[in-house]
N, C-alpha and C positions, 0 to 999 in steps of 0.2 A: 504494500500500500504506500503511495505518496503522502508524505503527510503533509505537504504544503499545502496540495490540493485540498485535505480533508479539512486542515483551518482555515482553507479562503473558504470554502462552502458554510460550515460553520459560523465563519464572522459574518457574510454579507448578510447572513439571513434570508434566502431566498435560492429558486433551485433553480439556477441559472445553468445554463446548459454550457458544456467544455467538451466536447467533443473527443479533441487531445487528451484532456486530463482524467476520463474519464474512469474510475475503480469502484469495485467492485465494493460493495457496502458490508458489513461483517455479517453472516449468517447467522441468524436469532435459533433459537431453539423450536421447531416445529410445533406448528398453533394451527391446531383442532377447526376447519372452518365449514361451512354448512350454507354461503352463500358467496357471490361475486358482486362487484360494481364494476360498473366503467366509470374511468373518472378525468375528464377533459382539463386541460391546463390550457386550451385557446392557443397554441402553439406548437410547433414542429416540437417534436422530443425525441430523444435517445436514451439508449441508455445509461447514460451518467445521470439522467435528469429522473429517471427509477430509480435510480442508487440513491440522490438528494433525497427522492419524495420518501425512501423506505429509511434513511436516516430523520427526517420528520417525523415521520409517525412511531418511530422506535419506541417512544413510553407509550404508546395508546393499547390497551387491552384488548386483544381479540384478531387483531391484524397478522394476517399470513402474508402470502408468497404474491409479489406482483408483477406482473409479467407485461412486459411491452409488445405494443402494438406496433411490429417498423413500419418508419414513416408514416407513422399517422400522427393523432395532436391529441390524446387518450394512450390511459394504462389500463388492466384488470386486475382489481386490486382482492383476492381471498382473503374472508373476513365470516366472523363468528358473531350473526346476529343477535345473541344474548348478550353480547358483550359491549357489544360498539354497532352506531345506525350510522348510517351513509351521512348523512346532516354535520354527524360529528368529525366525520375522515375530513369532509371539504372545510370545514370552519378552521378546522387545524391547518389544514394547508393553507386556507387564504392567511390565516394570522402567521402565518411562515413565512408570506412576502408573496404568495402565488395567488394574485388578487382576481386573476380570471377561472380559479378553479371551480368547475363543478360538475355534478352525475351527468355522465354522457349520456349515450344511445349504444346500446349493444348494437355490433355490427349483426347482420341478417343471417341466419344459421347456411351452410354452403350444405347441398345436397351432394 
């Protein structure tokens, strides 16, 4: 892991996207989930900018594994609704600096 990168991301407050800099966020201990979100940032993202949002949400209860959508402007985020409601994933995000975050639209199931 860089760790410059991980204290610029840390100080700006906010999941700005680095393309270059981009590392892998430390793997939490497996959490139990029972439903999915999509969750729109209004912006291109990659994966570093999954790595920021799963480092935000680190203390929130119930939060699993979030997987990117390439190229798109949306993650799906595995989540334990007894624990934590979509409401509260985007509030946290917006109050993290990601003022455009909120419940996307599932993409169309592919036959």
């Amino acid at each position: 892991m860089k760790p410059f990168f991980a204290c610029a991301v840390l100080s700006l407050g906010s999941l700005s996207c680095s393309r270059d800099a981009a590392v892998s966020a430390p793997v939490a201990a497996p959490v139990a989930t029972n439903a999915t979100l999509v969750i729109s940032l209004g912006r291109d993202i990659c994966q570093g900018c999954v790595d920021g949002a799963r480092t935000k949400l680190a203390g929130v209860a119930g939060i699993g594994d979030l997987a990117l959508n390439p190229g798109g402007k949306d993650f799906t985020l595995h989540y334990d609704d007894s624990k934590v409601q979509p409401q509260q994933v985007v509030a946290k995000l917006v109050a993290a600096g990601e003022v455009d975050a909120k419940v996307g639209t599932p993409a169309p199931a592919t036959k």
